[in-house]
C-alpha positions as CSV (number, residue, x, y, z in Angstrom):
1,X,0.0,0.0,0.0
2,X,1.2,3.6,-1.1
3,X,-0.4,6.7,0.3
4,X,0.4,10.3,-2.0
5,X,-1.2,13.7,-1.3
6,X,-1.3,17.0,-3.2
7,X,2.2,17.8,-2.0
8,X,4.3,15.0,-2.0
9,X,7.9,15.4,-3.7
10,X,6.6,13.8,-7.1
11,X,9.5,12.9,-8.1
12,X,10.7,10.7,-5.0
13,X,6.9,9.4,-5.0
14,X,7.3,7.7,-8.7
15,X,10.6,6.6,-7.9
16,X,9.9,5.1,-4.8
17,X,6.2,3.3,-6.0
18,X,8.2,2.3,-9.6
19,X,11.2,0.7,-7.2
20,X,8.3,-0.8,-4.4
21,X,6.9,-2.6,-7.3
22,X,9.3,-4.1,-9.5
23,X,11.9,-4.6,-7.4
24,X,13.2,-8.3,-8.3
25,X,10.3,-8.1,-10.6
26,X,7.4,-8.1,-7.9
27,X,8.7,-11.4,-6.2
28,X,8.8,-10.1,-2.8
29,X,7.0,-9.9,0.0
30,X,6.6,-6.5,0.7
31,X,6.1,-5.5,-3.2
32,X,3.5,-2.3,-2.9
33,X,1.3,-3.4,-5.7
34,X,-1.5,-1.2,-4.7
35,X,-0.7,2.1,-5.1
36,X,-3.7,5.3,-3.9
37,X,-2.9,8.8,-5.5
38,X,-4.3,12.0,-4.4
39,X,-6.7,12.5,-7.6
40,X,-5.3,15.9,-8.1
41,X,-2.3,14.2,-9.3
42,X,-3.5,11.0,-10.7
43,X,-2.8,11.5,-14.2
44,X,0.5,12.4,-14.2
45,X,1.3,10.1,-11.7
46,X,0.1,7.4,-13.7
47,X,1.8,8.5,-17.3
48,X,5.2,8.4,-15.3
49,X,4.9,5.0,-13.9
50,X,4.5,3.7,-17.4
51,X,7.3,5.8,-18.8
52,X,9.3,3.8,-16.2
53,X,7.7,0.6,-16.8
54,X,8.3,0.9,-20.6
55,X,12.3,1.9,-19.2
56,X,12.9,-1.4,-17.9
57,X,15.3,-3.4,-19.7
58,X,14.4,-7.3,-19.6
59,X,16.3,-10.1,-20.2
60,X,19.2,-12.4,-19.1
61,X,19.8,-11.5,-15.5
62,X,23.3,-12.5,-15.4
63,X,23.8,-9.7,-18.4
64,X,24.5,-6.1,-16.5
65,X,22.1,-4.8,-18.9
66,X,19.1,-6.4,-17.4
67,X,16.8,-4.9,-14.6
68,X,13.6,-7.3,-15.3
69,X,14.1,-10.5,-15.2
70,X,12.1,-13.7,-15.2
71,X,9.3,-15.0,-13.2
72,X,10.4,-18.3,-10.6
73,X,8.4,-20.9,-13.0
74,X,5.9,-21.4,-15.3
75,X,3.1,-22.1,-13.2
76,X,3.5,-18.0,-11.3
77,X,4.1,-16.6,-15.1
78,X,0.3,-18.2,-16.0
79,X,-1.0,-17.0,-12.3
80,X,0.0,-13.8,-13.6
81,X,-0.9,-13.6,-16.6
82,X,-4.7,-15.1,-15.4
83,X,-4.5,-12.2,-13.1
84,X,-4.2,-9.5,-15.8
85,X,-6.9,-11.1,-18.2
86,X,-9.0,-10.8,-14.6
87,X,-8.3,-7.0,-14.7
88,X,-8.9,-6.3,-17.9
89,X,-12.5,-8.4,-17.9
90,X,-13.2,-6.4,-14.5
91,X,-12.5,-3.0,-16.2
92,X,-9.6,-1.7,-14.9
93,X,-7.3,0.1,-17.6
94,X,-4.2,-1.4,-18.8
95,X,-2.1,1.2,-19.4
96,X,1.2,-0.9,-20.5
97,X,2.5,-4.5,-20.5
98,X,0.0,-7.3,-19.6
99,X,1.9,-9.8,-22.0
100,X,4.4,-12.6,-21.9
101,X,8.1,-11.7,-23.1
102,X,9.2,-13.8,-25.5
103,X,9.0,-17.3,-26.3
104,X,11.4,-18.4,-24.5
105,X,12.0,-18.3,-20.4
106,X,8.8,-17.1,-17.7
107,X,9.5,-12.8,-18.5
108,X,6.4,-11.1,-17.9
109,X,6.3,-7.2,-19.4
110,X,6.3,-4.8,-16.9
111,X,2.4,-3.9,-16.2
112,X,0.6,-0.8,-14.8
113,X,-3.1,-0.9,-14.5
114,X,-5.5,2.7,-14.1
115,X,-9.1,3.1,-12.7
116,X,-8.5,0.3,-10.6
117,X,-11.3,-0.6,-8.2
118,X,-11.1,-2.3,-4.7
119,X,-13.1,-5.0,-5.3
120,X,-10.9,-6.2,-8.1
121,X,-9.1,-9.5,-7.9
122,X,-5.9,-7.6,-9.0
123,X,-6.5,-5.4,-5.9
124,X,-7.1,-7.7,-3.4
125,X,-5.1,-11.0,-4.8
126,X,-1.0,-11.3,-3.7
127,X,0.1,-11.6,-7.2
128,X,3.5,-11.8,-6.8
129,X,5.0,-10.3,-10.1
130,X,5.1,-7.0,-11.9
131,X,1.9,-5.8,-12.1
132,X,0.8,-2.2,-10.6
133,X,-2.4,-1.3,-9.7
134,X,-3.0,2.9,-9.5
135,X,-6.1,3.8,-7.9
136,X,-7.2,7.6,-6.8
137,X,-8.4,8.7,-3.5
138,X,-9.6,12.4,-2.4
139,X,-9.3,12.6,1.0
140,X,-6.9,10.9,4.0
141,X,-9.5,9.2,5.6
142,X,-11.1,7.9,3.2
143,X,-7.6,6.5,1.6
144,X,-6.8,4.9,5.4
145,X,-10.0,3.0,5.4
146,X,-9.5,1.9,1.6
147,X,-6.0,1.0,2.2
148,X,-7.1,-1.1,5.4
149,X,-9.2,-3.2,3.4
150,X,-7.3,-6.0,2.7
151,X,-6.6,-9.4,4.6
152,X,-2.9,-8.8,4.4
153,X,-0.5,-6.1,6.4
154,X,2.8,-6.8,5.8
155,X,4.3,-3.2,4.7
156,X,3.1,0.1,3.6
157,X,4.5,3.6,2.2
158,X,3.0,6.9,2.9
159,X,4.9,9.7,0.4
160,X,4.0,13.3,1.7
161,X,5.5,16.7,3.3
162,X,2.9,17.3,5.8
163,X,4.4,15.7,8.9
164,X,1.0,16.0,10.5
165,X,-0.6,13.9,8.1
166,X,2.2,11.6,7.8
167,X,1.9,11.1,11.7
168,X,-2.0,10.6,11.4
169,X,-1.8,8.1,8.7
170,X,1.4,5.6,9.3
171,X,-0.6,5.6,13.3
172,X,-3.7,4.4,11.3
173,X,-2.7,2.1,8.9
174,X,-2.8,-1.4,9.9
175,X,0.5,-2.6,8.5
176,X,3.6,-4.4,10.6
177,X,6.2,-2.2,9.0
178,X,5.5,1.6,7.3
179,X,7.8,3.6,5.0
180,X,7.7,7.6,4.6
181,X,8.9,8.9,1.9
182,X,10.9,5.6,1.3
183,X,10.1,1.9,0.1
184,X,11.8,-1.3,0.9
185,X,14.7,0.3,3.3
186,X,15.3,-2.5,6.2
187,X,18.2,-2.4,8.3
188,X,18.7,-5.3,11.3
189,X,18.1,-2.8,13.8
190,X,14.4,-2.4,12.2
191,X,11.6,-5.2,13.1
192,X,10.1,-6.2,10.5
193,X,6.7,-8.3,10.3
194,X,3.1,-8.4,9.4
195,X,-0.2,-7.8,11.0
196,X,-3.6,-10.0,9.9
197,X,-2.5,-12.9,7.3
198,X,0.9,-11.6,6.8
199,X,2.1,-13.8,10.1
200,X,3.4,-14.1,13.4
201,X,6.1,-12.3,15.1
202,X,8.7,-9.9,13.9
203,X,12.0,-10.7,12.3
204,X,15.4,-8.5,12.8
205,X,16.0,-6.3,15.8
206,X,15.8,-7.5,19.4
207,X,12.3,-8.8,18.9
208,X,13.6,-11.4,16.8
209,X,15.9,-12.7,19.8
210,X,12.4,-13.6,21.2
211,X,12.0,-16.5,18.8
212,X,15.5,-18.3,20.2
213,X,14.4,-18.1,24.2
214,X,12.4,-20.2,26.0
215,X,10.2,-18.9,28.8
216,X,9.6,-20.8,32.2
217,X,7.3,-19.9,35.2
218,X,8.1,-21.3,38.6
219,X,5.1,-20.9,41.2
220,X,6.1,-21.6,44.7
221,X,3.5,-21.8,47.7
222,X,4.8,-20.0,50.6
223,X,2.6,-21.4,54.2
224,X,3.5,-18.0,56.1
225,X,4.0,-14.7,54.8
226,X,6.8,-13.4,56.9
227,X,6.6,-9.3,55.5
């Protein structure tokens, strides 16, 4: 989930969303597929995501060129490419991609979808791969309670100036780990975790040492108290 308002640094918003996305080509767990712009800026938002989706160079990963790469197997490249088929029957607008690459290997093309909807399985599914979905909000609570809609809370990105808002929203969102103006920065000083059906527990920092200690209670009778 990625939260931009009115005046948000546009140009560290699209970087960060574009990077929160395809980095190693939507395989990761924390990939912010769902993306909520302020609808002020909607449009131009969403014709720089697919100048930088129609950037990426794909191919052999091992070749320095390359920044898109494949998908782990056939059977995720068809899931995704169900998926898309899924958004486009639903109505959503693809803007760019929504193909296989080649004959050869599992390369999806880099995909941004517009006039997304919440109800929409690309919305609500984990795909796992390099699809983007840009919806448009007007307001910050109505954005919170859209962006809280989902069964998973692993990570989340809110991209604004206003340090009032950013305080109001990261405190409401329901998500184990939130970035501000910034995607996909861990450090092992961080915890990092989900909340709903994006697990148990938190990984990294001191919380983690949690998971390596056993705990034991000792109750002990006493006849007399003596104090």
């Amino acid at each position: 989930k990625q939260w931009y308002q009115r005046r948000v640094a546009i140009t560290a918003g699209i970087a960060g969303a574009h990077m929160g996305l395809f980095f190693n080509v939507g395989q990761c767990c924390c990939a912010g597929s769902r993306i909520y712009v302020q609808e002020s800026i909607y449009e131009k938002f969403v014709k720089k995501m697919v100048e930088k989706a129609e950037q990426r160079v794909l191919g052999d990963p091992f070749d320095p060129k390359t920044n898109h790469g494949p998908q782990i197997d056939d059977v995720q490249m068809e899931k995704i490419l169900g998926l898309i088929e899924s958004g486009k029957a639903q109505g959503a607008t693809l803007e760019t991609g929504g193909q296989r690459f080649g004959d050869k290997g599992y390369f999806v093309k880099p995909t941004v979808f517009s006039n997304v909807q919440d109800h929409m399985d690309i919305s609500t599914t984990e795909i796992f791969g390099p699809v983007m979905q840009v919806a448009s909000f007007k307001d910050t609570d109505e954005v919170i309670e859209r962006a809280n809609n989902t069964e998973y809370g692993l990570a989340a990105a809110v991209f604004s100036k206003n340090i009032d808002r950013i305080h109001h929203v990261t405190s409401a969102l329901k998500a184990g780990h939130v970035w501000v103006n910034a995607y996909n920065v861990l450090s092992v000083q961080s915890p990092f975790g989900g909340y709903k059906q994006s697990g148990f527990g938190r990984d990294l920092s001191e919380y983690a040492l949690s998971h390596y200690t056993e705990v034991k209670c000792v109750t002990t009778a006493i006849p007399q108290k003596n104090s």
